[in-house]
C-alpha positions as CSV (number, residue, x, y, z in Angstrom):
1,X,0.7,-88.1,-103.3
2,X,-1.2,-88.1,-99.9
3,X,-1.3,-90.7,-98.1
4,X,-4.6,-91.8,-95.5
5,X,-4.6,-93.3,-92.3
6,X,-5.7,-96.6,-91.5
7,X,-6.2,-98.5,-88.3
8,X,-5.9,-101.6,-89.7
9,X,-2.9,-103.9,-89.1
10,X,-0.8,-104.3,-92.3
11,X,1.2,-107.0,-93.8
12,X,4.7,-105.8,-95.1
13,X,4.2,-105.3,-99.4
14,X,6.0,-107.8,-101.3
15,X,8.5,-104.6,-102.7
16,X,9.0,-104.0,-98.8
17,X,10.2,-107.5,-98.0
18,X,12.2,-107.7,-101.6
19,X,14.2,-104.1,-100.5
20,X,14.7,-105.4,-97.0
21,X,16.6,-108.2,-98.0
22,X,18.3,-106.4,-101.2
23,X,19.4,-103.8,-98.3
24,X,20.4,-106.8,-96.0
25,X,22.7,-108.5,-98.8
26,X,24.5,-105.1,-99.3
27,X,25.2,-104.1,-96.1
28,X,26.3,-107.7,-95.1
29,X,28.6,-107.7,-97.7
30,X,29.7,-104.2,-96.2
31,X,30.1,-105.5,-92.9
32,X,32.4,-108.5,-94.2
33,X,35.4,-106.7,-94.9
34,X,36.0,-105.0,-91.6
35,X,35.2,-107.8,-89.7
36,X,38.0,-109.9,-91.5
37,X,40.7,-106.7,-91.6
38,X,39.8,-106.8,-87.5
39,X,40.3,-110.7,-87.6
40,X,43.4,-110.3,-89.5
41,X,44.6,-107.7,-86.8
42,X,43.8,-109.0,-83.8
43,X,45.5,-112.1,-85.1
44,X,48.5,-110.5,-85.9
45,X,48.3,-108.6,-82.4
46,X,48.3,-112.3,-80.7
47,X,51.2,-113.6,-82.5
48,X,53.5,-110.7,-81.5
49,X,52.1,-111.4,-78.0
50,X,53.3,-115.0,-78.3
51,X,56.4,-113.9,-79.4
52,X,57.1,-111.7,-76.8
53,X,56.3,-113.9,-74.0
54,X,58.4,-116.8,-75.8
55,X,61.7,-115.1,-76.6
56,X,61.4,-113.2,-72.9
57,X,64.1,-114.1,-70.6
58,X,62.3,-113.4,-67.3
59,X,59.9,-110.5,-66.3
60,X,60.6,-108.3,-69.1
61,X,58.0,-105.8,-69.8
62,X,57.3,-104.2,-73.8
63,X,59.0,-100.8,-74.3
64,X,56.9,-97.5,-73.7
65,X,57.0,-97.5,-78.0
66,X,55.6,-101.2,-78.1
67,X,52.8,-100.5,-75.5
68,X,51.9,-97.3,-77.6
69,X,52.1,-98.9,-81.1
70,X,49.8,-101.8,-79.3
71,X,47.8,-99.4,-77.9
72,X,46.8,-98.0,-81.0
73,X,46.0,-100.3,-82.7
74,X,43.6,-102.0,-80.4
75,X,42.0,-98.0,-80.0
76,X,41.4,-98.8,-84.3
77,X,40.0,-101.9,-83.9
78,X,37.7,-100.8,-81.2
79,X,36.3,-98.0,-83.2
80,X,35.7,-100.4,-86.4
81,X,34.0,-102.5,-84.0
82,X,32.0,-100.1,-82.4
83,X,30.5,-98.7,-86.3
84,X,30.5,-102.1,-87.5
85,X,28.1,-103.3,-84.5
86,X,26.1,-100.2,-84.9
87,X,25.5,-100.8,-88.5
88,X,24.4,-104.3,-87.2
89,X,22.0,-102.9,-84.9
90,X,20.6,-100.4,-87.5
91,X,20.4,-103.5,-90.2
92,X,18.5,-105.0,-87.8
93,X,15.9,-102.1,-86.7
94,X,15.9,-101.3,-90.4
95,X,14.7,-105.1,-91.4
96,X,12.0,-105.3,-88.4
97,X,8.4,-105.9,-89.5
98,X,7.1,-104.3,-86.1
99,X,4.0,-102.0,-87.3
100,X,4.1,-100.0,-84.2
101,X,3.6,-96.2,-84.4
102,X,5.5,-94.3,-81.8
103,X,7.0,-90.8,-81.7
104,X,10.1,-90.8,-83.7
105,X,13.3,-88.4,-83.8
106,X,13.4,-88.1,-87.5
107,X,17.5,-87.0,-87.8
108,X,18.4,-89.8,-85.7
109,X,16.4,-91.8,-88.3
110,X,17.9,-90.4,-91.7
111,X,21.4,-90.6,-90.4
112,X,20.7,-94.5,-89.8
113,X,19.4,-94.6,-93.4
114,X,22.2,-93.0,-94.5
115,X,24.5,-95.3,-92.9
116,X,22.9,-98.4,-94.1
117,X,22.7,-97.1,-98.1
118,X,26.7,-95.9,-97.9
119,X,27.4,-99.2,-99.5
120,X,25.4,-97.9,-102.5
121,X,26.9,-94.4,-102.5
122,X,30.6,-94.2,-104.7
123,X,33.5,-92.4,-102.5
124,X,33.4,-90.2,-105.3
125,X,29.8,-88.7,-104.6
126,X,29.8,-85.8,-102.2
127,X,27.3,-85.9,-99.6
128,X,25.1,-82.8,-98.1
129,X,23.4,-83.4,-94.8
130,X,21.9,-80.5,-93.5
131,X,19.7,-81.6,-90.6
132,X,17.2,-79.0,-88.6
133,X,16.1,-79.0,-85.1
134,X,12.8,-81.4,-85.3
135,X,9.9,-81.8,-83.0
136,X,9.4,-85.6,-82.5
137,X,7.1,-87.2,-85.5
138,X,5.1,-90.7,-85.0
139,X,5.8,-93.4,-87.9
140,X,6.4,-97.1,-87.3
141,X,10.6,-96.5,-87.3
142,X,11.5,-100.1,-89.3
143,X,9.8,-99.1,-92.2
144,X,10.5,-95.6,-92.4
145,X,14.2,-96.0,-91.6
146,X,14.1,-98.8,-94.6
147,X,11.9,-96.3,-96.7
148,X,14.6,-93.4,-96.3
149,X,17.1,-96.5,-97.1
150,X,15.9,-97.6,-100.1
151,X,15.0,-93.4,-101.3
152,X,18.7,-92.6,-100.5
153,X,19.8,-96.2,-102.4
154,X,18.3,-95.2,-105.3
155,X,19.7,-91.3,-105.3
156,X,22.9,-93.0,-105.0
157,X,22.0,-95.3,-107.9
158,X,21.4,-92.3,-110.1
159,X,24.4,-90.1,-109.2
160,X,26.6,-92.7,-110.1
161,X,25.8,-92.2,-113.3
162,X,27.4,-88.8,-113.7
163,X,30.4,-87.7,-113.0
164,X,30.8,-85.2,-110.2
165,X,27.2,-85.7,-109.1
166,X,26.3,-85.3,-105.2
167,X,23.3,-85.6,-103.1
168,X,21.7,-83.5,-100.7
169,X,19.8,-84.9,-97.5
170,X,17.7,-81.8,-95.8
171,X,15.6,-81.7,-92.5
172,X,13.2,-78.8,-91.5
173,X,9.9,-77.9,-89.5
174,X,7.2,-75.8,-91.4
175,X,4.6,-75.2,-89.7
176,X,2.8,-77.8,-88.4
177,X,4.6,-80.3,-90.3
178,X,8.3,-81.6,-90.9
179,X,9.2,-82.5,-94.5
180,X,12.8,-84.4,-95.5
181,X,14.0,-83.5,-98.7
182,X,16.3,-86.0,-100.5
183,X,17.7,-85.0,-104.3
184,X,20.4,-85.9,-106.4
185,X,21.8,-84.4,-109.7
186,X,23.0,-87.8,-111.5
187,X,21.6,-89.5,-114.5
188,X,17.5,-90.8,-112.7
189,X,16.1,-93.6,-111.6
190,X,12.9,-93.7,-113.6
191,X,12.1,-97.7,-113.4
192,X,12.9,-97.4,-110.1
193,X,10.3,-94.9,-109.0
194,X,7.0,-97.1,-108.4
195,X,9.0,-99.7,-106.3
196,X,10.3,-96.6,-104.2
197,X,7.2,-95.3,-103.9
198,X,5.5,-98.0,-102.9
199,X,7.5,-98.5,-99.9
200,X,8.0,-95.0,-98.9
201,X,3.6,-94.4,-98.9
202,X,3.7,-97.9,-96.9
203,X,6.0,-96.6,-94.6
204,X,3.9,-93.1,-94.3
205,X,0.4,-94.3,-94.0
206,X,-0.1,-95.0,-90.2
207,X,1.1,-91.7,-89.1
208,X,-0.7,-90.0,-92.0
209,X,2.2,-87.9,-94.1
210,X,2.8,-87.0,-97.6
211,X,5.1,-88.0,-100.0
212,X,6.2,-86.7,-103.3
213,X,9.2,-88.5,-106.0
214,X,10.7,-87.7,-109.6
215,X,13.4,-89.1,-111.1
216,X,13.8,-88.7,-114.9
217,X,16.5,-90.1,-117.4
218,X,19.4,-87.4,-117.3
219,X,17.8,-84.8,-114.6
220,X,18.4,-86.6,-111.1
221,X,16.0,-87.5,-108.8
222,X,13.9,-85.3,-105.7
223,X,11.8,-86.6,-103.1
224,X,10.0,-84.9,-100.4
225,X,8.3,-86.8,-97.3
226,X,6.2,-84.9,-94.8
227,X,4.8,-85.7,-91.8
228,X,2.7,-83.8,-89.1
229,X,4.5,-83.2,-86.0
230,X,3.5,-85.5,-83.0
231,X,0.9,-84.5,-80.8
């Protein structure tokens, strides 16, 4: 399927608006854990704290062990922090109903995806990212970051129907184009396909790509999305 230009402003498609918030819900309900596991520990991390300074008899400082052991575990909580405010950020980038085309890096874009759909993907799937070196491509990036989403949400959907099933995320130039190919091998997504669709040609039509998508009962799902390279 091609998609046309138009100049035009657009309202966001109801299917848009109901994957947004679909995508919100899960990767809120991704975020919660961490954030009360850090809670939890930094709790903890307090009371010890407390403890020290109340059974201290005078100016007595916490052994080399205790400042490593306490050391560590504020360097974990950091890090949980830090990928637990960037899926925050992303979430909200994702979510935005900002229209405006601008040259985009398109990796930067999929691995975003990719991070907001891992609540959808089983520990069990293996994941293949093979990302190119990309020219910069204009799309609105909200919609096309919740378009990639929502493709990668339902390959995930349909590998977790088969055991041992992966998915495969590839970037590459040709030509005067860029194309992302997304494909799983798990059990399809047929019903699933329009809605998909719909969003991912909504996403596509301001900066004038292509986009292609099967997914049938038993033989996985492939989708392709091409856009020209920016000018």
């Amino acid at each position: 399927m091609t998609v046309k230009n138009e100049s035009e402003p657009r309202q966001q498609a109801p299917s848009a608006r109901i994957a947004a918030g679909d995508l919100a819900r899960g990767v809120c309900r991704q975020m919660v854990r961490p954030l009360r596991e850090l809670r939890e520990e930094l709790a903890v991390m307090v009371e010890n704290l407390d403890r020290h300074v109340g059974e201290a008899k005078g100016p007595r400082g916490l052994t080399w062990k205790e400042v490593d052991a306490l050391r560590q575990t504020l360097a974990e909580c950091y890090l949980r922090c830090r990928d637990t405010a960037r899926l925050a950020s992303e979430l909200a980038q994702a979510v935005d109903r900002d229209p405006t085309v601008s040259p985009v890096d398109l990796n930067k874009l999929v691995e975003a995806a990719l991070n907001l759909a891992r609540h959808r993907i089983r520990e069990e799937t293996e994941v293949f990212v093979d990302l190119g070196s990309l020219p910069m491509v204009r799309a609105a990036a909200p919609e096309l970051m919740l378009a990639l989403a929502r493709v990668l949400c339902l390959a995930a959907d349909s590998a977790r129907q088969v055991e041992g099933a992966a998915i495969s995320i590839r970037t590459r130039r040709d030509g005067d184009w860029v194309n992302v190919n997304i494909a799983d091998n798990g059990g399809g997504r047929p019903d699933d396909l329009d809605e998909v669709g719909s969003i991912v040609a909504d996403a596509l039509i301001a900066g004038g790509g292509q986009y292609d998508g099967t997914s049938e009962p038993g033989a996985g799902s492939a989708f392709e999305l091409r856009f020209p390279v920016a000018r």
